[in-house]
C-alpha positions, 0 to 999 in steps of 0.5 A: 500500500502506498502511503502519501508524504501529506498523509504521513504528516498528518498521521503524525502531527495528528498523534503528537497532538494527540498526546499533548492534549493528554499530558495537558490533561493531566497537567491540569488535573495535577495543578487543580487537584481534581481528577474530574475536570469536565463531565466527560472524563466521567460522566457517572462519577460527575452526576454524582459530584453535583448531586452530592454538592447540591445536597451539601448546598441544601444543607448549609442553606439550612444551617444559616437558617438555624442560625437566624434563628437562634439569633431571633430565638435568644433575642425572644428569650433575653425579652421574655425574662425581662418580663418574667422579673417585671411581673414576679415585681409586680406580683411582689408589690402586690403582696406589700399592698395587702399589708393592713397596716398601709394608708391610701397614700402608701397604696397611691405609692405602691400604684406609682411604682405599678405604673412604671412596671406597667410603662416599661412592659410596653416598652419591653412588648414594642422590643426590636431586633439587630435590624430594626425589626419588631419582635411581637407585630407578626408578619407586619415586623415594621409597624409598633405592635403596641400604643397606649390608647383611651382606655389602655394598650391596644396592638396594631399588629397581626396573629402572623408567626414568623417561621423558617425551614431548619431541616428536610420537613423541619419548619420551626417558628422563630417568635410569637406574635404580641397578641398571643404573648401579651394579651391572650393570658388566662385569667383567674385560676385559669380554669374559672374566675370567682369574683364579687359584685360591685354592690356588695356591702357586706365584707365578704372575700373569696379566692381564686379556688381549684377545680376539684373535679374537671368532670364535672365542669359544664362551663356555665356561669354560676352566682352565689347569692347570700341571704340574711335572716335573723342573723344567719346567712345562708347562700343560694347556688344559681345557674346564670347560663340556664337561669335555673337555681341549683340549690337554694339555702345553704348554710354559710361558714366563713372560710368553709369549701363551697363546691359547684359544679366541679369548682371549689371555692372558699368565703370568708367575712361576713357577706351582707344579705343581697351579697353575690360572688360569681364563677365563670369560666376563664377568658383572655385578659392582657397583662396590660389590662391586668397591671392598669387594674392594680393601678386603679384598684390602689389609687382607689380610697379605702373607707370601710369595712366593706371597702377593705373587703374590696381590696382584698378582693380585687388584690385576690383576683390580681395574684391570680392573674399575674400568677397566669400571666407568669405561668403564661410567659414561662410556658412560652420561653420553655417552648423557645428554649426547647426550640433553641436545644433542638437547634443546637441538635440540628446545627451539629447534625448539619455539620457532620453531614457536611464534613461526610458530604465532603469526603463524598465529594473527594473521593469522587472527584479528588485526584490520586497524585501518585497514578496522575504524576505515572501517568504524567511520566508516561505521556510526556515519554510517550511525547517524546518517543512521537516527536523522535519518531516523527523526525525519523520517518520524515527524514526518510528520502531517496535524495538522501542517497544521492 
C-alpha cells in the first residue's frame, strides 16, 4: 500500500497532538487537584459530584437558617425574662399592698411604682431586633405592635408567626406574635374566675379556688347569692347560663369549701344579705389590662369595712392573674428554649453531614497524585518517543542517497 508524504504528516502531527492534549490533561488535573475536570472524563462519577454538592448546598442553606434563628430565638428569650422579673415585681408589690397596716397614700405609692412596671412592659412588648425589626407585630415586623390608647394598650399588629425551614420537613417558628404573648393570658385560676359584685356591702372575700373535679365542669356561669335572716346567712347556688337555681339555702361558714359544679371555692367575712360572688369560666385578659387594674384598684380610697373587703378582693383576683400571666410567659420561653436545644441538635447534625458530604465529594472527584504524576511520566515519554519518531520517518528520502 502506498502511503502519501501529506498523509504521513498528518498521521503524525495528528498523534503528537494527540498526546499533548493528554499530558495537558493531566497537567491540569495535577495543578487543580481534581481528577474530574469536565463531565466527560466521567460522566457517572460527575452526576454524582453535583448531586452530592447540591445536597451539601441544601444543607448549609439550612444551617444559616438555624442560625437566624437562634439569633431571633435568644433575642425572644433575653425579652421574655425581662418580663418574667417585671411581673414576679409586680406580683411582689402586690403582696406589700395587702399589708393592713398601709394608708391610701402608701397604696397611691405602691400604684406609682405599678405604673412604671406597667410603662416599661410596653416598652419591653414594642422590643426590636439587630435590624430594626419588631419582635411581637407578626408578619407586619415594621409597624409598633403596641400604643397606649383611651382606655389602655391596644396592638396594631397581626396573629402572623414568623417561621423558617431548619431541616428536610423541619419548619420551626422563630417568635410569637404580641397578641398571643401579651394579651391572650388566662385569667383567674385559669380554669374559672370567682369574683364579687360591685354592690356588695357586706365584707365578704373569696379566692381564686381549684377545680376539684374537671368532670364535672359544664362551663356555665354560676352566682352565689347570700341571704340574711335573723342573723344567719345562708347562700343560694344559681345557674346564670340556664337561669335555673341549683340549690337554694345553704348554710354559710366563713372560710368553709363551697363546691359547684366541679369548682371549689372558699368565703370568708361576713357577706351582707343581697351579697353575690360569681364563677365563670376563664377568658383572655392582657397583662396590660391586668397591671392598669392594680393601678386603679390602689389609687382607689379605702373607707370601710366593706371597702377593705374590696381590696382584698380585687388584690385576690390580681395574684391570680399575674400568677397566669407568669405561668403564661414561662410556658412560652420553655417552648423557645426547647426550640433553641433542638437547634443546637440540628446545627451539629448539619455539620457532620457536611464534613461526610465532603469526603463524598473527594473521593469522587479528588485526584490520586501518585497514578496522575505515572501517568504524567508516561505521556510526556510517550511525547517524546512521537516527536523522535516523527523526525525519523520524515527524514526518510531517496535524495538522501544521492
Amino acid at each position: 500500500m502506498r502511503i502519501a508524504t501529506s498523509q504521513t504528516y498528518d498521521l503524525a502531527v495528528g498523534a503528537i497532538e494527540l498526546q499533548q492534549t493528554q499530558l495537558l490533561h493531566t497537567q491540569q488535573q495535577v495543578a487543580l487537584g481534581k481528577r474530574i475536570l469536565t463531565p466527560s472524563d466521567d460522566p457517572v462519577a460527575a452526576a454524582q459530584v453535583l448531586t452530592v454538592s447540591a445536597t451539601k448546598e441544601q444543607v448549609g442553606r439550612y444551617q444559616s437558617n438555624i442560625s437566624v434563628a437562634q439569633d431571633a430565638l435568644g433575642n425572644n428569650d433575653s425579652v421574655l425574662s425581662q418580663v418574667g422579673d417585671l411581673l414576679q415585681n409586680v406580683r411582689t408589690l402586690a403582696v406589700n399592698a395587702g399589708n393592713a397596716g398601709l394608708n391610701d397614700s402608701d397604696r397611691a405609692s405602691i400604684a406609682t411604682q405599678v405604673q412604671s412596671a406597667l410603662d416599661e412592659l410596653v416598652g419591653l412588648a414594642n422590643s426590636r431586633d439587630g435590624n430594626g425589626n419588631f419582635l411581637y407585630s407578626g408578619f407586619a415586623t415594621d409597624r409598633q405592635p403596641f400604643a397606649n390608647v383611651v382606655g389602655g394598650v391596644a396592638y396594631n399588629g397581626d396573629q402572623g408567626t414568623r417561621t423558617l425551614d431548619v431541616a428536610s420537613g423541619r419548619t420551626m417558628a422563630i417568635g410569637i406574635d404580641g397578641s398571643s404573648l401579651f394579651e391572650q393570658v388566662r385569667n383567674g385560676n385559669g380554669r374559672f374566675v370567682a369574683s364579687p359584685a360591685g354592690t356588695n356591702s357586706g365584707t365578704g372575700v373569696v379566692n381564686q379556688g381549684t377545680v376539684t373535679n374537671p368532670a364535672a365542669l359544664t362551663g356555665d356561669s354560676y352566682q352565689l347569692s347570700f341571704n340574711v335572716v335573723g342573723g344567719v346567712t345562708t347562700y343560694d347556688v344559681i345557674d346564670t347560663t340556664t337561669a335555673a337555681t341549683v340549690s337554694s339555702g345553704n348554710p354559710y361558714t366563713s372560710g368553709a369549701a363551697i363546691n359547684v359544679a366541679g369548682m371549689q371555692v372558699t368565703i370568708t367575712g361576713a357577706p351582707a344579705g343581697g351579697d353575690s360572688f360569681s364563677l365563670a369560666p376563664s377568658g383572655a385578659q392582657s397583662m396590660f389590662t391586668t397591671l392598669q387594674n392594680l393601678v386603679n384598684l390602689l389609687n382607689t380610697p379605702v373607707s370601710g369595712a366593706a371597702a377593705g373587703a374590696a381590696l382584698q378582693n380585687g388584690l385576690n383576683a390580681t395574684l391570680a392573674n399575674l400568677d397566669q400571666a407568669i405561668d403564661h410567659t414561662l410556658t412560652v420561653r420553655a417552648s423557645f428554649g426547647a426550640s433553641l436545644q433542638e437547634l443546637d441538635s440540628l446545627s451539629s447534625g448539619n455539620q457532620d453531614r457536611s464534613v461526610q458530604y465532603d469526603q463524598t465529594i473527594s473521593n469522587l472527584q479528588d485526584l490520586d497524585y501518585n497514578k496522575a504524576l505515572s501517568d504524567y511520566a508516561r505521556q510526556q515519554l510517550a511525547l517524546q518517543a512521537a516527536q523522535q519518531s516523527f523526525t525519523k520517518v520524515t527524514g526518510l528520502s531517496l535524495f538522501n542517497y544521492l
